[in-house]
N, C-alpha and C positions, 0 to 999 in steps of 0.2 A: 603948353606941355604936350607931347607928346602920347598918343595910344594906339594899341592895336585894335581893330575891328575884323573879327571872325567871323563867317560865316559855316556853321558847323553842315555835318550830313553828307561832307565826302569822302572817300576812302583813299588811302594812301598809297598811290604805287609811284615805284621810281630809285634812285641811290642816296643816297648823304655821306658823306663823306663827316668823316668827325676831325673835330678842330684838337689842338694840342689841348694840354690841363692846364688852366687855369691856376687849381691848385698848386700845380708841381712848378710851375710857371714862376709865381710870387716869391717864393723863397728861393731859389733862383736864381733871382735878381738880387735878394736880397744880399744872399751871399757874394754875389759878385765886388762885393765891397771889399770882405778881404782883398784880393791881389790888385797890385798894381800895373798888370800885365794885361793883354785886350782875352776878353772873351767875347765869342760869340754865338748866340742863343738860337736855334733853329725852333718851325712848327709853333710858335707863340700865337695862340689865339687872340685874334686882333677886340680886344671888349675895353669895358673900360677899366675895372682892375688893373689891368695890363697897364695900359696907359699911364694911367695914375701912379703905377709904382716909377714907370718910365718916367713922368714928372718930377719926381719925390726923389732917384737918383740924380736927376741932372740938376737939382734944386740944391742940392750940396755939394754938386763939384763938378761928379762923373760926367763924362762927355760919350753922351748917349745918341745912335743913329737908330731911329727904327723904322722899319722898311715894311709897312702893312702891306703890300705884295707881295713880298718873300716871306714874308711872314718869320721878318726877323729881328732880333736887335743887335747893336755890335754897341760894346762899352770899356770905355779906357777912365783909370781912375790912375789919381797920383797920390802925393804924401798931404795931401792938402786940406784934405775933402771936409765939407762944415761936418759938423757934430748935431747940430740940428734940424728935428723934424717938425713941422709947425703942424697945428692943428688942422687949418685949412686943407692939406691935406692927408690928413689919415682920419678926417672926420668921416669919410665915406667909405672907408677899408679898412677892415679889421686886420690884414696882413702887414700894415703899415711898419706897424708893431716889432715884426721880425728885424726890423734893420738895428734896432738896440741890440741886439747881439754882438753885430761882426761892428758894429763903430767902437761897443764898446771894449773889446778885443784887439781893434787894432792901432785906437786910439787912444784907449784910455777913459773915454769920457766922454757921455751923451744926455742929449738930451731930449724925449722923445712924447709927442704925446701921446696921452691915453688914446686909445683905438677908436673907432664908430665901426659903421659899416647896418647889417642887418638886426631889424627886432626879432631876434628869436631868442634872446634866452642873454643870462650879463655874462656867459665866458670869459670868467674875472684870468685876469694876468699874472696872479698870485704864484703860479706853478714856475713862471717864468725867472720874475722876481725874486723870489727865497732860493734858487738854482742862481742865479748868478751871487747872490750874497753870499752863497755858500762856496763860489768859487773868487771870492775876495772882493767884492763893488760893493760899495757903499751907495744904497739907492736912497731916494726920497721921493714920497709922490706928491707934488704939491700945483695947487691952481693950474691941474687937467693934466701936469706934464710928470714923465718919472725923470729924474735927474740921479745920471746913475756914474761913479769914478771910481775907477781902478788904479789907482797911483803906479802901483808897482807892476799892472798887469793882471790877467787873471791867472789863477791857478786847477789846475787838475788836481777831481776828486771825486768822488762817490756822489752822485747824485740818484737816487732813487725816488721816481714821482709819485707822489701819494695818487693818482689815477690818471690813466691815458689821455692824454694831450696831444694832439699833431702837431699844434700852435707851438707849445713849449721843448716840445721833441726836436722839431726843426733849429726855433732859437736856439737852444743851447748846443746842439749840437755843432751848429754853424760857428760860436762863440769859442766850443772848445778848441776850433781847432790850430787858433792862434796861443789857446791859453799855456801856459807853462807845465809840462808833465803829462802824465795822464788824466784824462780823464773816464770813468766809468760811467755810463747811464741805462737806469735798471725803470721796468714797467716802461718802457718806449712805444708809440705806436709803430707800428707796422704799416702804415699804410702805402699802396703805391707810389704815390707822389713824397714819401720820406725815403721810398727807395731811392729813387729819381734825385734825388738833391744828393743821396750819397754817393750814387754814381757819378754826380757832375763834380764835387768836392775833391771823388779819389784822381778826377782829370787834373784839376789843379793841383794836384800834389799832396793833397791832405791824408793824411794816414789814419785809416777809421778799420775797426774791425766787427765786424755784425757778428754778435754770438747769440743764436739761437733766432726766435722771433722778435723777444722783447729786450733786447742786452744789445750797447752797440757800447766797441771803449773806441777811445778816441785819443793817437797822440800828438799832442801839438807840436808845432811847426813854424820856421821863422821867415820861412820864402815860400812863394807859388808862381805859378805857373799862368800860363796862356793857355787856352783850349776852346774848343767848339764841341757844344752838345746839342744834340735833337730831344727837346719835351718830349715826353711820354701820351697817348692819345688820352684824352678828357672822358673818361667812366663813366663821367654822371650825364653828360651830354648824351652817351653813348645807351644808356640807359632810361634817356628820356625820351630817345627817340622810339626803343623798343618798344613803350609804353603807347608811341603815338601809335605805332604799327598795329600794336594788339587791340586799343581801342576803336579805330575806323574799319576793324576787317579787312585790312592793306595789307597788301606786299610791298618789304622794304628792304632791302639791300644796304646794310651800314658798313662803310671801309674803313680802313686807317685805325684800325682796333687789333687789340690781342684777345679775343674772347678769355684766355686761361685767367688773366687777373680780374675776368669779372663772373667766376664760377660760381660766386653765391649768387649772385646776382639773374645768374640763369637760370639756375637748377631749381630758385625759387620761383620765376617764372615761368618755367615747365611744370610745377607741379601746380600751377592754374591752368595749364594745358595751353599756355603759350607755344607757338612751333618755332623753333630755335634752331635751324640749320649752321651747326659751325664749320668754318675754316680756319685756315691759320691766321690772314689776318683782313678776314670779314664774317659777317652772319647774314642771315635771310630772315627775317622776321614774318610770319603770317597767323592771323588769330583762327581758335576755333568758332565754331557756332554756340558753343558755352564757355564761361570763363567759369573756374569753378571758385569757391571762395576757400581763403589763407587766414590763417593767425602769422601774425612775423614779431620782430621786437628788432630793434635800430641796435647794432653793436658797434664799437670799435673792429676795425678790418682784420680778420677776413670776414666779420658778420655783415648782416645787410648795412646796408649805409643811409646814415639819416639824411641825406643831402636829397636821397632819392623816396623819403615818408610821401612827403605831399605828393607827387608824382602819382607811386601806386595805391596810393589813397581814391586817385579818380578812378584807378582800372577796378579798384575794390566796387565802386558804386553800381558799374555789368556787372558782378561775378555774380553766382548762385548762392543764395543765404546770405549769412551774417558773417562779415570778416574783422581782424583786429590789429591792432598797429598800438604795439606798448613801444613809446618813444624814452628812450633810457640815458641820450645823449645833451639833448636839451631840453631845458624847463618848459620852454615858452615855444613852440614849434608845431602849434596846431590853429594858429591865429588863420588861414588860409579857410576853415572850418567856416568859420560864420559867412563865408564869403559863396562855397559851394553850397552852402545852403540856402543861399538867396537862388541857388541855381537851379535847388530841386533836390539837392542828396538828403538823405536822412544819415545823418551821422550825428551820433551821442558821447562826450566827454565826459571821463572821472579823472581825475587828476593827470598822467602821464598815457594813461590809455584812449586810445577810441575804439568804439564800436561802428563799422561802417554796414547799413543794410544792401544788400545786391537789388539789380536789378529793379534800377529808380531810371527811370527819364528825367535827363535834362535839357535844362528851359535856359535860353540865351538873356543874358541882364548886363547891366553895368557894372564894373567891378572894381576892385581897388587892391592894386599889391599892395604885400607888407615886408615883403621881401624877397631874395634872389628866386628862393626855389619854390615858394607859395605863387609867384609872377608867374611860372610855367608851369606850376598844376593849374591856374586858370585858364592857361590856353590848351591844354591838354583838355579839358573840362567843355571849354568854347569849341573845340574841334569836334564832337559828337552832341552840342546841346544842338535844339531846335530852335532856328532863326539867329540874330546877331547876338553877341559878345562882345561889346567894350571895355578894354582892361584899360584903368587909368594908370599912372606910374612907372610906366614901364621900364625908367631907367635903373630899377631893382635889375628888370631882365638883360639888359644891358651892361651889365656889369660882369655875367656869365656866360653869356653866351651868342656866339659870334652868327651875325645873319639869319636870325629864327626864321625872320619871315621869309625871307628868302628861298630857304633849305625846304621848305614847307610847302612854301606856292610852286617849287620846281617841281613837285610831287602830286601836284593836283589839288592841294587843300587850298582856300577860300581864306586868308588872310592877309590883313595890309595894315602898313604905318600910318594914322593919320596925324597931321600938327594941327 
């Protein structure tokens, strides 16, 4: 098995270049099932999500090229394509999940399993589920798998989510737009990457209309298109990096970014006196000699992004005084916790809150991921402790995020893969 080995106490200077979204990435793919026409996917972050989805299409029909140089995929699908997603793989990705939408839409009839992926929290599928029933599928979930038919097709209708979902935002929206009529969908998220899937969608032909932030209708459609789209750059990567910069007293130069879609994200970092030089499509990141300490709370976008808790969770353990992180998005999302404090943080948990104390030194130990973004607070964590940092599991981190170590040691930091 696979770990990183850190060695913390240097500072960061140099570029990173940020990879495409992952996020925006998977559904994406996912949708590419609708047409039978080629697409192809530009800026695809080469991780293993990716891949896996890239299995999981060719595994039912599609005739999938992907070109980790170019960092591309190209996929042609015909009338044929199976209807089934097998456990094996969607044991490891929660996005798996999305492809019951447009099979079920195009074909009528799927059968998919339940999802895996990260321990943070059950992100039960229920939202997903009750939206397609309400647009005519008869589902059943039985021995892991949802077995879902639409005899006649789905139909447009009123779908209003009892709370923000990305996961269910995307499926159904991708589903409606095979379905019969219209469809309306109310409480939607907003997030960049549900931008990004609607941009790709309106490529192919799909006629979607965004009203307001949380209202997208959608009217279905019985042919699509061919098209080429460029992913959107990766926020959270982009944002993890920030974190590296401010923690080691480094200058970091981040490209292939739109600073404006991550304005919480800075302005909440500036008001710890992060230095955040923006352009149009880069920053300069440099820390002060104080960090100061924040209360935040995780929202649906444009609030802060839970992706990125654990993260500034580590920047919280510099700052001055006592900072707080009420996590509102996931139950289970502070597991990362018992880990930094084998490291040296003092950080105290009541239910959805923490309390992190500033200005702790950390001490290099062995560690253990629990998942995607708790795996890169401990190396965010390893990169300022004193002496080595062994992450074991690493293939949490791997499934996010493309050449950590790489991106890292080109910078001057002190990390390596060992087997």
């Amino acid at each position: 098995m696979e770990k990183l080995e850190i060695t913390g106490g240097k500072r960061i200077f140099g570029t990173i270049k940020i990879s495409g979204s992952k996020n925006a990435t998977l559904p994406i793919l996912a949708a590419t099932i609708l047409t039978n026409k080629k697409t192809i996917i530009k800026n695809i972050p080469i991780v293993r999500d990716v891949e896996t989805m890239a299995t999981l299409l060719s595994t039912i029909g599609s005739s999938v090229k992907l070109n980790k140089i170019k960092k591309k995929i190209e996929i042609i699908n015909n009338n044929s394509l199976k209807t089934f997603a097998s456990y094996n793989l969607l044991k490891t990705m929660r996005a798996g999940v999305l492809v019951l939408g447009p099979l079920l839409a195009k074909y009528g009839t799927a059968k998919v399993s339940l999802p895996g992926g990260c321990s943070i929290g059950s992100r039960p599928i229920n939202l997903h589920l009750n939206a397609l029933e309400k647009m005519g599928a008869d589902i059943k979930v039985k021995n892991g798998y949802i077995k879902a038919s639409a005899k006649k097709g789905l139909k447009g209708c009123l779908i209003r989510f009892p709370k923000i979902s990305v996961g269910a935002t995307e499926n159904i929206l991708i589903a409606a737009c095979l379905a019969k009529g219209k469809t309306k969908l109310r409480n939607c998220a907003s997030e960049p990457e549900v931008q990004d899937l609607i941009v790709f969608l309106k490529k192919l032909g799909c006629r979607i209309n965004k009203i307001g932030k949380r209202s997208i209708d959608i009217l279905g459609v019985e042919k699509l298109k061919s098209t080429v789209h460029k992913v959107i750059f990766d926020r959270i990567e982009a944002g993890t990096y920030i974190i590296a910069a401010a923690l080691t007293n480094g200058r970091l130069k981040i490209t292939n970014i739109n600073p404006k879609i991550m304005s919480t994200e800075i302005k909440l970092l500036n008001k710890m006196k992060i230095n955040i030089i923006k352009r149009k499509k880069y920053i300069i990141v440099s820390s002060p000699k104080k960090i100061k300490k924040i209360n935040i709370e995780t929202k649906p976008y444009p609030g802060f992004p839970t992706d990125l808790q654990a993260q500034i969770m580590v920047l919280m353990t510099k700052g001055e005084g006592i900072s707080t992180i009420k996590e509102n998005i996931f139950e289970n999302r502070f597991m990362h916790v018992s880990e930094l404090r084998r490291m040296g943080a003092h950080i105290e948990i009541l239910g959805n809150k923490a309390k992190i104390y500033g200005k702790k030194k950390l001490n290099g130990a062995e560690v253990m991921a629990t998942d995607l973004r708790a795996s890169v607070c401990l190396v965010l964590a390893g990169l300022v402790a004193k002496e080595k940092t062994i992450i074991n599991r690493i293939y949490h981190l791997d499934r996010g995020y493309e050449k950590i170590e790489k991106k890292l040691s080109n910078c001057g930091l002190k990390i390596k893969r060992l087997t």
